[in-house]
C-alpha positions in Angstrom: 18.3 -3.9 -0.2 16.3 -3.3 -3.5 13.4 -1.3 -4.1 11.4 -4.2 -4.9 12.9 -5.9 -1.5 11.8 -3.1 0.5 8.4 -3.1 -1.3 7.4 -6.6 -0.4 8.1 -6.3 3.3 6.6 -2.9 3.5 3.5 -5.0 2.0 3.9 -8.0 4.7 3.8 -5.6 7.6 0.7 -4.4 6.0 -0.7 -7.5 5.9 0.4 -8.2 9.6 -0.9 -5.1 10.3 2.3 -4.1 12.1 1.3 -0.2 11.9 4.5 1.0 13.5 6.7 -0.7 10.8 4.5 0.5 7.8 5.1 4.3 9.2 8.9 3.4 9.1 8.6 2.5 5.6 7.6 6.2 4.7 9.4 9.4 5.0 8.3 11.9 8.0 6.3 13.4 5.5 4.5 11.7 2.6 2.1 12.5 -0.3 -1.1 10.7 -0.9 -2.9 11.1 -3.5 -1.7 15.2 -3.5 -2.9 15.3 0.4 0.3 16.1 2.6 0.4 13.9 6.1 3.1 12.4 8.2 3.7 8.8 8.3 2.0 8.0 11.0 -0.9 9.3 9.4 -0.1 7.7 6.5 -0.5 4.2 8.1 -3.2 5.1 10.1 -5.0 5.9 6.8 -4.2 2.4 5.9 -5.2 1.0 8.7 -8.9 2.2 8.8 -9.5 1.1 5.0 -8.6 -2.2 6.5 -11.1 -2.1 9.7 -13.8 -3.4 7.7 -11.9 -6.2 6.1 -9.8 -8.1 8.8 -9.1 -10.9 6.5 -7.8 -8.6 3.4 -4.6 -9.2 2.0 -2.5 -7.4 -0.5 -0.8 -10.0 -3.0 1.6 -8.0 -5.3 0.5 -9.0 -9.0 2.9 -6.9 -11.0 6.0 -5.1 -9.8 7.8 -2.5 -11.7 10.5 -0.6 -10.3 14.0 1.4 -11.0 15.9 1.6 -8.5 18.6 4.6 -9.8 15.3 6.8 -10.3 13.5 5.6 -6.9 10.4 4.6 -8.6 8.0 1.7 -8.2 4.7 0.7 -9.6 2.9 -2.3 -8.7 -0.8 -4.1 -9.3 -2.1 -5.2 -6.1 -4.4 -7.6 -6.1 -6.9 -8.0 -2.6 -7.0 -11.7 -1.6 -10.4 -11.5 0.5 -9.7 -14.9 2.7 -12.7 -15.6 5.3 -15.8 -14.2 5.8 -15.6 -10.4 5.2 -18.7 -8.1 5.4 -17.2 -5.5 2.7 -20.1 -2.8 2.7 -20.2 -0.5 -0.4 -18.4 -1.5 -3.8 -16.5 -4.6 -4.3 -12.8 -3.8 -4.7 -10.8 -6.5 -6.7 -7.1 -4.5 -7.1 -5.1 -1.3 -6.8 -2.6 0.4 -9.2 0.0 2.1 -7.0 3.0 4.5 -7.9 5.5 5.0 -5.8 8.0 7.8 -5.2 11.1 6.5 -2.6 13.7 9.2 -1.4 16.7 7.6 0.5 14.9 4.5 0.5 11.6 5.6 1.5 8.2 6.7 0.3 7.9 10.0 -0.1 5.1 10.1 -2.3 2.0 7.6 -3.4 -0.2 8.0 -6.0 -3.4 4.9 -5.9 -6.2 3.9 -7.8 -9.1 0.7 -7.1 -10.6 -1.2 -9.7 -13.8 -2.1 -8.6 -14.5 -5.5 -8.7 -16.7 -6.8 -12.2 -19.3 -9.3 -12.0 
């Protein structure tokens, strides 16, 4: 399967919010944002930025990706579908690097745009 394969249904189990499956996508050990954590940890971090937002989606925008050097960098854009009470700043999109090894995330690297009015 391509890296861009894998990518989109890592992204549909996050938007099932299938937690078990998103931890499979990553390796036992993964890199956030330089913060070390398993991959359970890893989805349960995703997991509770979503609590707030039950109707959030992520819709993949952009996808860039080589799959020889295990690399993939996509613009995510958050689909807010029914009512969600979104405390704090408005998000509109995140900019996401990936690192795969043996086909699965080893490292991330994420920034939000906040939403402009």
């Amino acid at each position: 399967m391509s890296l861009k394969s894998t990518y989109t249904t890592y992204l549909n189990a996050i938007n099932a919010r299938d937690w078990p499956l998103v931890a499979e996508f990553a390796q036992p050990q993964v890199i956030h944002n330089d913060r070390a954590m398993t991959n359970v940890e890893y989805a349960e971090m995703i997991a509770t930025s979503l609590e707030p937002c039950p109707g959030l989606v992520f819709v993949p925008e952009t996808i860039v990706c080589d799959d020889d050097a295990g690399t993939l960098a996509c613009r995510i854009r958050f689909d807010k579908s029914g009512d969600i009470a979104w405390e704090g700043p408005q998000y509109s999109c995140e900019h996401v690097f990936y690192k795969y090894e043996s086909g699965k995330i080893a490292q991330v690297w994420s920034m939000v745009e906040e939403h402009k009015k």
